[in-house]
C-alpha positions in Angstrom: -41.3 -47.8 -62.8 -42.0 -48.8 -59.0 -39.6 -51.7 -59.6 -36.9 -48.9 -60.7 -37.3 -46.3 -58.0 -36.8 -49.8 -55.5 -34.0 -50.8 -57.4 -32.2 -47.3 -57.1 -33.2 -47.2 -53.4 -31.6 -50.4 -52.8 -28.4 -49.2 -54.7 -27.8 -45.8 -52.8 -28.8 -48.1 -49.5 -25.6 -50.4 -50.3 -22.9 -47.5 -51.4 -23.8 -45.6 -47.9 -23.4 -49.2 -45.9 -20.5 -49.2 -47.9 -19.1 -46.0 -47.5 -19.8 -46.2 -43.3 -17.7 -49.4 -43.1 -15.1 -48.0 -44.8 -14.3 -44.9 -42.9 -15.0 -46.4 -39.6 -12.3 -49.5 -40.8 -8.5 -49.1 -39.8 -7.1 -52.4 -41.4 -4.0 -50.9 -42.7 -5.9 -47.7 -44.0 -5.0 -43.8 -43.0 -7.1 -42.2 -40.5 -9.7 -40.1 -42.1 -9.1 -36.1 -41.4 -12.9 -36.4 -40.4 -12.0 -38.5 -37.6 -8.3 -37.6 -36.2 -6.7 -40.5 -34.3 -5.7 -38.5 -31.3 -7.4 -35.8 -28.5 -6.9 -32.2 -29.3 -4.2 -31.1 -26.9 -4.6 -27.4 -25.3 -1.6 -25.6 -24.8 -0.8 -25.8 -20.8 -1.8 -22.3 -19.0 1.3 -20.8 -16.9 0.3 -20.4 -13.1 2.5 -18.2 -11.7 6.1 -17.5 -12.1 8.8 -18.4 -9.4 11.7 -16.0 -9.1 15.0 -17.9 -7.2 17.5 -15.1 -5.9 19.5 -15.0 -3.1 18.6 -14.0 0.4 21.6 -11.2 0.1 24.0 -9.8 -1.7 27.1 -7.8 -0.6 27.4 -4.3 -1.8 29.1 -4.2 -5.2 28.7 -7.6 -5.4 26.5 -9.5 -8.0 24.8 -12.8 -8.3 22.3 -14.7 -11.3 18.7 -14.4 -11.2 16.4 -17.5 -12.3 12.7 -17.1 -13.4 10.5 -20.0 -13.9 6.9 -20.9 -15.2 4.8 -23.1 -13.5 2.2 -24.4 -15.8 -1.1 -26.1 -15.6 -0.3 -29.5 -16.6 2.2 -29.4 -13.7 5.4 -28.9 -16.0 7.8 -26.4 -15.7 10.1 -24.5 -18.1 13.0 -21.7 -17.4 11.7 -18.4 -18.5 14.8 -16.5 -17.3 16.2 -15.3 -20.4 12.4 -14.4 -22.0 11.4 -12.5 -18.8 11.1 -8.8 -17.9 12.9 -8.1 -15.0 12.9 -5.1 -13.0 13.9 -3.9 -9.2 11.7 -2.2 -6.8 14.9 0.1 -6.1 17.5 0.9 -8.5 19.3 2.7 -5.9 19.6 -0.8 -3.9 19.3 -3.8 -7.1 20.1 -3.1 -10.5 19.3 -6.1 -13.2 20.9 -5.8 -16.4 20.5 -8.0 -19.0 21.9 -11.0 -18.5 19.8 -11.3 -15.5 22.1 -11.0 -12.9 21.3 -8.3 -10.0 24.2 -5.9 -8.8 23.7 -4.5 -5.6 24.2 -1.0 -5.0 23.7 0.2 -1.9 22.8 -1.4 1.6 19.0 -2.1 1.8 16.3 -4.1 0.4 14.7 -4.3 -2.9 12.5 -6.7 -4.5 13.8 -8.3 -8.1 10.7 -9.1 -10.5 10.5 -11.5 -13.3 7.4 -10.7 -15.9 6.3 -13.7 -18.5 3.4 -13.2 -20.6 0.4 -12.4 -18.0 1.9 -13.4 -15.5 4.6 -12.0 -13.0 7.0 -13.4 -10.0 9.1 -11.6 -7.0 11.8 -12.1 -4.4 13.1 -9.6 -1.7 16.8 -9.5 -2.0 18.6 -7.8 1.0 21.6 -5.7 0.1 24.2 -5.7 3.4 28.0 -6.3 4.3 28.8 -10.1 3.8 28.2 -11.7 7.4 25.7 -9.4 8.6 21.4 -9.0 8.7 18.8 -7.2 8.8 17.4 -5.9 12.2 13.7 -4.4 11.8 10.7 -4.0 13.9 8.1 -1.8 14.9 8.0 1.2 17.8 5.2 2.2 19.4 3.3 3.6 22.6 1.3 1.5 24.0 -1.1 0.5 20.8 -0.3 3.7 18.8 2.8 3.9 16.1 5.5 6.4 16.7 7.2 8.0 14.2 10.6 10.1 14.2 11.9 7.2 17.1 16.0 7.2 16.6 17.1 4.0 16.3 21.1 3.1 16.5 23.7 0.6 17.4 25.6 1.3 20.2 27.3 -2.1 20.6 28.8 -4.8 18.6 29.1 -5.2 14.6 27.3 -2.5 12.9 28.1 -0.1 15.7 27.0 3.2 14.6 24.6 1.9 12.1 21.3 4.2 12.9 17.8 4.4 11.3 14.1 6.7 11.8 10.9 5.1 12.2 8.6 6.0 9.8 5.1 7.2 10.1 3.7 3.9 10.6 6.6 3.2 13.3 8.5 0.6 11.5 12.4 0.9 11.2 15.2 -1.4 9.4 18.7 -1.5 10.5 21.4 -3.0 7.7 24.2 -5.0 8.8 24.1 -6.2 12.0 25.4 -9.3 13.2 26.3 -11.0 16.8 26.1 -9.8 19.9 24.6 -5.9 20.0 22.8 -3.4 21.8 20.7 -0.9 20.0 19.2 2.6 21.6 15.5 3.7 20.7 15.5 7.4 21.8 13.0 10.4 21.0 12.6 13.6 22.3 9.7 13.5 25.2 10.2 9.6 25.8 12.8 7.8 27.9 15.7 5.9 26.0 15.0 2.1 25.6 17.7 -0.3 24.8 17.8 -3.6 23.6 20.6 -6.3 23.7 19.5 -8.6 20.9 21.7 -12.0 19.5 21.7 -11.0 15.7 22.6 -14.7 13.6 20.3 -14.2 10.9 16.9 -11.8 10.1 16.0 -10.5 13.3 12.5 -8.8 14.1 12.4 -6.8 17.5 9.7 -4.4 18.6 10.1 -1.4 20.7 7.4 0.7 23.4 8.8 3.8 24.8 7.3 5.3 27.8 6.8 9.0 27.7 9.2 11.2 30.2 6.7 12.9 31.7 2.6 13.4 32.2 0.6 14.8 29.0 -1.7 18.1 28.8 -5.2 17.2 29.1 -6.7 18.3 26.5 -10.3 17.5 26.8 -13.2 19.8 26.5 -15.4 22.1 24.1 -13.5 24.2 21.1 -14.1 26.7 18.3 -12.5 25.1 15.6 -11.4 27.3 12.6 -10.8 26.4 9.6 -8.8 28.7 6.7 -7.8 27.7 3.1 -4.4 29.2 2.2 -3.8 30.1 -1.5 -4.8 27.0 -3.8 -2.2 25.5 -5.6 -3.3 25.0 -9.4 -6.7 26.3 -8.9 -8.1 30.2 -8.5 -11.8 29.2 -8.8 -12.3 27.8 -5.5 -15.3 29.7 -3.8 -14.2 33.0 -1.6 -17.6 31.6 0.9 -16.2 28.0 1.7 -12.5 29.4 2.3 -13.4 29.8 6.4 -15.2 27.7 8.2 -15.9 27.7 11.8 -17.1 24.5 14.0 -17.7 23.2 17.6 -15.6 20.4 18.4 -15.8 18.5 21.0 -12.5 16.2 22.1 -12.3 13.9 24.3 -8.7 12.5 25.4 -7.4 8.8 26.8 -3.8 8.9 27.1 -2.7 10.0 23.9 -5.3 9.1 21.7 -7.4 12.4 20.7 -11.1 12.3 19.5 -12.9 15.0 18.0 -16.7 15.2 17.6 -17.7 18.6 15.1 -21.1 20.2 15.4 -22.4 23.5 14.5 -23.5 23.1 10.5 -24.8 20.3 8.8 -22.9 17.3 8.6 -23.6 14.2 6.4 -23.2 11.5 8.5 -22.8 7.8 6.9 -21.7 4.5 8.6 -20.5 6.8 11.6 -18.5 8.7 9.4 -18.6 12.5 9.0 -18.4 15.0 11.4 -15.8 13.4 13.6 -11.8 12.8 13.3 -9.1 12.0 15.6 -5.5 12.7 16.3 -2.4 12.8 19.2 -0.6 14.0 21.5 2.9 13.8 22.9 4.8 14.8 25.9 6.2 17.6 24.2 2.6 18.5 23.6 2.7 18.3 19.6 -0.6 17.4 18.5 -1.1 15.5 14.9 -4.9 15.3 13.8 -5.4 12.7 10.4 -8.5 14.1 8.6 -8.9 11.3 5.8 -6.4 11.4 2.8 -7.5 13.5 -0.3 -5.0 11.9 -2.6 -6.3 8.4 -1.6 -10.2 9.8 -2.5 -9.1 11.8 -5.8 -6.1 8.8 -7.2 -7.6 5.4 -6.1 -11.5 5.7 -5.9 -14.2 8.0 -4.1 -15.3 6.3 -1.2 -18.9 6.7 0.0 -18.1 8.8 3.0 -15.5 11.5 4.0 -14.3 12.1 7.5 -15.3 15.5 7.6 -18.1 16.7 4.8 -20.6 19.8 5.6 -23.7 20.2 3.8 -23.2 23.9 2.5 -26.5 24.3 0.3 -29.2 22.0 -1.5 -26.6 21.1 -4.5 -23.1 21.3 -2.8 -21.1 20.3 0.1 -17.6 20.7 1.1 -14.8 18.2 2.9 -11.7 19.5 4.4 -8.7 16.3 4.1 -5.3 16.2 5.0 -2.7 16.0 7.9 -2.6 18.2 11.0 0.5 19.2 12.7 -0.6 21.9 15.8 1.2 22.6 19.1 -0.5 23.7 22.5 0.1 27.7 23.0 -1.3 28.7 26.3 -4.9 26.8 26.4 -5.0 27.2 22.1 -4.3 24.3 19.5 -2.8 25.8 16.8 -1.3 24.5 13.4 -1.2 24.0 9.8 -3.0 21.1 7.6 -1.5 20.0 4.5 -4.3 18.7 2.4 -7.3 19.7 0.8 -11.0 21.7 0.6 -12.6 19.7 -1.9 -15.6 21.1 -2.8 -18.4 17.6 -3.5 -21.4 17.7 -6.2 -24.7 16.4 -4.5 -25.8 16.4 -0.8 -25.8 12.3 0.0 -23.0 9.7 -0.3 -21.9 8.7 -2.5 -20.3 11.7 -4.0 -18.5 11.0 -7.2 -17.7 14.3 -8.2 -15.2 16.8 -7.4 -16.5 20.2 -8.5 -13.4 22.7 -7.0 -10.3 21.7 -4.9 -7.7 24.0 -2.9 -4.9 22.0 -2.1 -2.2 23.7 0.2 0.4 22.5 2.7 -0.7 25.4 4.8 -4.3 25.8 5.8 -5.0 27.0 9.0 -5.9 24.9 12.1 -6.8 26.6 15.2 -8.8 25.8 18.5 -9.5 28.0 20.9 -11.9 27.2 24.0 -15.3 27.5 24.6 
């Protein structure tokens, strides 16, 4: 019996040997599916996608678009025809499906090319064959100026004009050569600029104002009046007037105002405090935060302005302020919010009323 079980032993030893040599042989026999011949391959990851377009087009004019991946493994492959494409401006680029972008009218746009995850863009200009761009930035001294009349008063493009936005920034299309351009606003002496235009030009502008600024410095009641809400009749009667101490200070243009009288939640010097300008024509602009930014994008842990109005509520007043000086008074209009906050401490993730109106009323008078 022992001599069996040995004997078996023996046997099942030989057929394992056997069957080891065999799979692991390749003398003219097909790889086993156990043991492929070849690396597993992963498919290559696209990178980004790289749009080619021209720098410009003429109006009415078209020209082909080309999209391409840029994989992992360093190889490439034309995506053009699978892509999604689509123009930051349809009023400047149109793309239709062939991929080719018409242009429209004179400006910029950018063209975009969407493959899979991943997406690629290229800012196309759209001006008279010949010409450029001519764009820059106006300001006094470090502050932006918006409403700044730019045009060209000499040379191709003549009577070409443009208005600097809020940030200050203005774009001239189709300019070429030799010009002059004029940067006038009411309040501020003319500047002009003779500039050699053979390609994309950026130029920067500072006007000086025409004459000396109001000091405004000093100690104000500051009041505070919600207009009627627009979509909302539950906002609380109490929080609809509120009156403050501010305190401004002035350097040039540059306004700062520092609120007291009531409770304000002060966090990372942020609170009770906002600040605004004025110019020589003595139009003053105050920017208390942004209530779109806090309600669309995310609720930030602080406001500009937030009041502590009782032990489970406080209130924030957002928006832009657009005030002249009448006599010794600041008086205006802010187009914004009062948001009314759940909780007492930042950060306050809940908006519990708002009364949004492009009509509050601002007004200072002195102490």
């Amino acid at each position: 019996m022992a001599r069996q079980i040995r004997y078996g032993r023996m046997i099942s030893s030989a057929l394992i040997g056997l069957l080891l040599v065999s799979c692991g042989s390749d003398s003219g026999n097909p790889a086993s599916p156990m043991a492929p011949s070849g690396g597993f391959q992963a498919p290559a990851n696209i990178l980004r996608i790289d749009v080619s377009a021209p720098e410009s087009i003429a109006p009415g004019e078209s020209a082909p678009l080309t999209a391409t991946a840029v994989k992992s493994d360093g190889s490439t492959e034309n995506v053009t025809t699978s892509a999604v494409w689509s123009s930051s401006s349809t009023r400047v680029i149109q793309i239709g499906g062939d991929a080719r972008a018409t242009a429209v009218s004179v400006g910029e746009a950018t063209v975009q090319a969407r493959f899979q995850s991943r997406a690629g863009g290229r800012l196309v200009l759209v001006v008279p064959a010949g010409t450029h761009k001519v764009s820059g930035r106006i300001t006094e001294g470090e502050l932006p100026l918006q409403g700044v009349s730019l045009r060209v008063i000499r040379g191709t493009g003549e009577g070409l004009s443009a208005t600097s936005d809020f940030n200050g920034r203005f774009a001239l299309y189709g300019v070429a050569g030799e010009v002059r351009i004029q940067a006038s606003k009411p309040g501020y002496l003319d500047t002009f600029r003779d500039l050699s235009v053979g390609s994309t030009v950026t130029d920067n502008f500072e006007l000086a104002p025409a004459r000396e600024r109001k000091n405004l410095a000093g100690t104000y009641a500051l009041t505070l009046e919600a207009s009627t809400c627009a979509g909302s009749s539950t906002f609380p009667n109490e929080l609809r007037s509120r009156t403050y101490t501010a305190n401004v200070t002035q350097s040039g243009q540059v306004l700062n105002v520092t609120l007291g009288g009531a409770t304000f939640i002060v966090f990372s010097g942020m609170g009770d405090r906002f600040s605004g300008s004025i110019d020589p024509l003595e139009t003053v602009v105050f920017r208390i935060g942004d209530p779109y930014f806090y309600y669309y994008y995310y609720l930030p842990n602080t406001f500009e302005v937030v009041e502590r109005v009782d032990d489970s509520r406080s209130l924030t007043v957002a928006g832009i302020v657009t005030a002249t000086v009448r006599g010794s008074e600041i008086a205006g209009t802010l187009n914004g919010s009062f948001i009314v906050l759940s909780g007492t401490q930042p950060p306050f993730r809940q908006f519990m009323s708002t009364c949004h109106s492009p009509s509050h009323t601002f007004v200072m008078r002195p102490r």
